[in-house]
C-alpha positions as CSV (number, residue, x, y, z in Angstrom):
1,X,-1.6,-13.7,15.4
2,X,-1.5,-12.4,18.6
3,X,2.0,-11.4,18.5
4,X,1.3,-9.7,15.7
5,X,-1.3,-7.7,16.3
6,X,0.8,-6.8,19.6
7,X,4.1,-5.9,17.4
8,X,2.0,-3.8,15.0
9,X,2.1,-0.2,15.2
10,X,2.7,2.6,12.9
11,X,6.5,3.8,12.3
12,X,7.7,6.9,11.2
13,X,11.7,6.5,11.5
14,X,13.0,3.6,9.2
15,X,16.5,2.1,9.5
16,X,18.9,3.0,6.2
17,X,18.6,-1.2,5.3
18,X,17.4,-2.6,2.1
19,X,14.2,-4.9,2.5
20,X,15.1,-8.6,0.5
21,X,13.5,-9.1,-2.5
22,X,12.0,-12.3,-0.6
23,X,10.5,-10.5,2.0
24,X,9.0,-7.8,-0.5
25,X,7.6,-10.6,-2.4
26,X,6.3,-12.7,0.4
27,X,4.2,-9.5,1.6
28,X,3.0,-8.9,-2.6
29,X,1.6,-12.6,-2.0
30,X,-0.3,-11.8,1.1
31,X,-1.4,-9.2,-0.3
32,X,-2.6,-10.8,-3.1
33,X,-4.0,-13.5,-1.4
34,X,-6.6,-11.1,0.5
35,X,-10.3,-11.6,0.5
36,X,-12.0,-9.4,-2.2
37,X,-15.5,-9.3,-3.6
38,X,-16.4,-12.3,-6.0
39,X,-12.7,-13.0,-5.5
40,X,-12.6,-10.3,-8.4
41,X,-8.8,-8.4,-7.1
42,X,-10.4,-5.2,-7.8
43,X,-7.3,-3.8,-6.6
44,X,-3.7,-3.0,-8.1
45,X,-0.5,-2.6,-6.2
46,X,2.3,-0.1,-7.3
47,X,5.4,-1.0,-6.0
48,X,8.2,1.9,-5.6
49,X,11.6,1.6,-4.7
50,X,13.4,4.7,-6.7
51,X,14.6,7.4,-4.0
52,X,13.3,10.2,-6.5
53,X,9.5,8.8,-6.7
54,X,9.6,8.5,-3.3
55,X,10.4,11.7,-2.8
56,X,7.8,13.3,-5.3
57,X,5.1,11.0,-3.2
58,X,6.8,12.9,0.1
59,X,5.2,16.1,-1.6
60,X,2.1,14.7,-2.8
61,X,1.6,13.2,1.0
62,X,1.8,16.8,2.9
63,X,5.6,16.4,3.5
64,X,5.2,13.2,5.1
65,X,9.1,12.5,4.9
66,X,9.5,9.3,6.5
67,X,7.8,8.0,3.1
68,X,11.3,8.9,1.3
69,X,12.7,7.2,4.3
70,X,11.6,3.6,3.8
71,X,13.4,1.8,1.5
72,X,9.9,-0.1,-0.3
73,X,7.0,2.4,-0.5
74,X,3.6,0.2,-1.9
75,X,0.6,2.4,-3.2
76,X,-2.8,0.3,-3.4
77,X,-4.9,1.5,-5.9
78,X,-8.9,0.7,-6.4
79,X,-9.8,-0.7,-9.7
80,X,-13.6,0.0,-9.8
81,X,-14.8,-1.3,-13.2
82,X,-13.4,-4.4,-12.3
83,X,-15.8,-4.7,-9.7
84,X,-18.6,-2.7,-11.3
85,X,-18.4,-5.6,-13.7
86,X,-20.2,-7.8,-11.5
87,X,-21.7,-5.4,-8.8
88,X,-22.8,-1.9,-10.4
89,X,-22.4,1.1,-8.3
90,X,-21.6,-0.6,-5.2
91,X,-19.0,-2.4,-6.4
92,X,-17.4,0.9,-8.3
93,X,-18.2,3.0,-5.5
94,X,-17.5,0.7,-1.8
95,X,-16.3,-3.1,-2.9
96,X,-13.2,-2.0,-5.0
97,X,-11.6,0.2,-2.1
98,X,-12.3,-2.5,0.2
99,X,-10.3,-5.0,-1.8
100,X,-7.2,-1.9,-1.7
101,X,-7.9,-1.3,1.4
102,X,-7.8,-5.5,2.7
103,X,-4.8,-6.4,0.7
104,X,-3.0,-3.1,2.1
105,X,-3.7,-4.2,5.8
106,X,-2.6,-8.3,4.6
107,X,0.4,-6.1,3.4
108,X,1.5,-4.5,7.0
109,X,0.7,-8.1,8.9
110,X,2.9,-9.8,6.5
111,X,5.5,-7.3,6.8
112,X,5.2,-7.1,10.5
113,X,5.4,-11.0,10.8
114,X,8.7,-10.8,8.5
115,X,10.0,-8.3,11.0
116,X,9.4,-5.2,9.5
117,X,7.5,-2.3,10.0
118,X,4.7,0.0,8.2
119,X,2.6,3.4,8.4
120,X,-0.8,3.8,7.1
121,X,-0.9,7.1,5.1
122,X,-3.8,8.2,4.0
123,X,-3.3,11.9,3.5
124,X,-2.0,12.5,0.3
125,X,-3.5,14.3,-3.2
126,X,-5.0,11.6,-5.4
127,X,-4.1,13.2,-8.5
128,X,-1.0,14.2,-8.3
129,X,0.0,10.1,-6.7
130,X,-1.8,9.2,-10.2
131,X,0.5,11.9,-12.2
132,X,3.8,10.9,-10.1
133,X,3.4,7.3,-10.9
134,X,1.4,7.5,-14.2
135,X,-1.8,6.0,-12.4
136,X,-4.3,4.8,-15.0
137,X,-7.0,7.2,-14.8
138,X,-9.4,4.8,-13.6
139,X,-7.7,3.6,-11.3
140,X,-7.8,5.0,-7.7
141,X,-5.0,5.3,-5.1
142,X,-6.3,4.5,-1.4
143,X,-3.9,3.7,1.0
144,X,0.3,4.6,0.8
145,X,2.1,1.6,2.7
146,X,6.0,2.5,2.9
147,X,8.0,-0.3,4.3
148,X,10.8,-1.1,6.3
149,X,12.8,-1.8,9.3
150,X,12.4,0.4,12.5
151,X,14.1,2.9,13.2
152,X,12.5,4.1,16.5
């Protein structure tokens, strides 16, 4: 783990190179395999390949182009009633973006072991990622991973 950590960082040029379907699927699994609160995957991951969406999310991101550069783009979104369920307000309001936000980091290690490489982006309008990608309303995007190989 200590390699990985090391190889880790965020990357903003991405090579013009498909990512394999195994790769993509062995990062949904460790994604998915993330810790979440009463193991209840209050979380959802949209996965976005199409060069348009991408570039609609570029927009919705403040222009963040590298985004439409990378060739796999994942949005985590919070699923709060799922964990309001079981927890209440805490659950709705803290637990659920924690389980985004943990499967999303799972996501870059993964990636990062497979020999690719990630960028957090945070910075984007909520409603118009929900409108782009026809987001359930209750549903809340946190965290914007796009994916790829380095290009820097």
């Amino acid at each position: 783990m200590d390699e990985v950590f090391k190889n880790r960082h965020s990357v903003r040029i991405f090579q013009n190179k498909l990512v394999e379907s195994e790769k993509l699927e062995e990062i949904l699994e460790a994604a998915n395999s993330a810790p979440s609160a009463g193991n209840l995957r209050a979380r959802e991951i949209i996965v976005v390949k199409e060069q348009v969406v991408k570039e609609k999310i570029v927009k919705a991101a403040r222009d963040q182009d590298f985004i439409a550069q990378a060739p796999v783009v994942l949005v985590f979104c919070a699923v709060p009633k799922r964990s309001a369920v079981k927890y209440k307000e805490r659950g709705r309001d803290l637990y659920a973006i924690q389980d985004a936000t943990i499967a999303a980091s799972f996501a870059w290690l993964q990636a990062v072991i497979l020999g690719l490489s990630a960028c957090w982006v945070g910075a984007f309008t909520e409603e118009e990622i929900k409108e782009i990608l026809q987001i359930k309303e209750t549903w809340q995007p946190v965290a914007i991973l796009p994916i790829g190989y380095a290009g820097e």
